[in-house]
C-alpha positions, 0 to 999 in steps of 0.5 A: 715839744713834739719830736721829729719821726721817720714816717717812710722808708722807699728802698732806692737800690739794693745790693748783695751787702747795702741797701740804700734807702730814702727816708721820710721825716717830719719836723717838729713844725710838721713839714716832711723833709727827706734823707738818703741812707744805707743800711747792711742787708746781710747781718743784725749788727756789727761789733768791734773789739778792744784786744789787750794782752796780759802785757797790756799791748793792744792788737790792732789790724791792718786792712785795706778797706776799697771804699777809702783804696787805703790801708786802715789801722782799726781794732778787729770787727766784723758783722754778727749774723742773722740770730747770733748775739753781739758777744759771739760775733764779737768772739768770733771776728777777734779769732778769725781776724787776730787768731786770739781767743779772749777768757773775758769779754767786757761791754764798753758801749753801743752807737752809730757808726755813721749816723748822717748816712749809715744806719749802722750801729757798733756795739764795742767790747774789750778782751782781756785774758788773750790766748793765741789759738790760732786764725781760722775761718777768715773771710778770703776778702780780708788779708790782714795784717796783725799789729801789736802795740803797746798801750802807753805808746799807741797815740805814737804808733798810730802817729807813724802808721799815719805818717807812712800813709795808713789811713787810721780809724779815729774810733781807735783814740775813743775807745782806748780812752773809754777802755782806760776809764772802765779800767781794762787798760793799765 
């Protein structure tokens, strides 16, 4: 069975950060169809970062996000720069945004973020052996808030945060579970 296949890409605008592009398909049958889609301008991909403590807590952060104009409650992410590895930038976003430093960085998966309109892909990791060193090198738009929540309580705490009007990243529910399937969380 033939597979469908991009066959263009016309870029629509651009920005300083996204570009937005039309992209040109062919179906299996062989009729073009087209899709509208962005894509980052200013990194090679974009990692997230399961945090847990000896204690077993999990450290979240709360940001306000503009596109959404709320507060969100998601793990520390970031962008990685032009020919920096997923694992440094992961390394390096968990201490600008958490002021943690992680002993061991363990792969949990890679996938798109949101793949009817975002090329974006996330590559996920969980840190483990967490030393607080301090925050440096944050990015002056974030002011972030650090939250530290158990890990047999988080569905509740997420619960409370949603309820007083936080917005919450639903990646958080999956990768507590995939954490917990890898056993990095008792």
């Amino acid at each position: 069975m033939e597979n469908y296949k991009v066959t263009d890409r016309q870029t629509l605008w651009e920005g300083g950060f996204l570009r937005s592009l039309r992209l040109t398909y062919r179906k299996p049958d062989g009729r073009l169809r087209h899709w509208e889609a962005i894509e980052r301008t200013n990194c090679d991909d974009i990692v997230a970062i399961v945090p847990i403590t000896d204690n077993n807590d999990l450290i979240l952060i709360r940001q306000f996000r503009p596109p959404v104009d709320n507060y969100v409650i998601e793990f520390p992410a970031g962008l990685s720069n032009s020919g920096e590895s997923p694992e440094k930038a992961a390394l390096r976003e968990l201490r600008e945004e958490t002021g943690y430093e992680a002993g061991e960085l363990v792969y949990l998966g890679k996938g798109p973020l949101s793949s009817g309109s975002s090329m974006e892909m996330l590559t996920v990791y969980a840190a483990k052996g967490l030393k607080f060193a301090g925050i440096d090198g944050r990015d002056e738009t974030e002011d972030i808030e650090i939250i530290t929540v158990p890990a047999d309580e988080i569905y509740k705490a997420l619960l409370r945060f949603s309820d007083n009007g936080d917005y919450i990243d639903l990646k958080i529910m999956g990768l507590v579970e995939i954490a917990r399937q890898q056993k990095m969380i008792n």
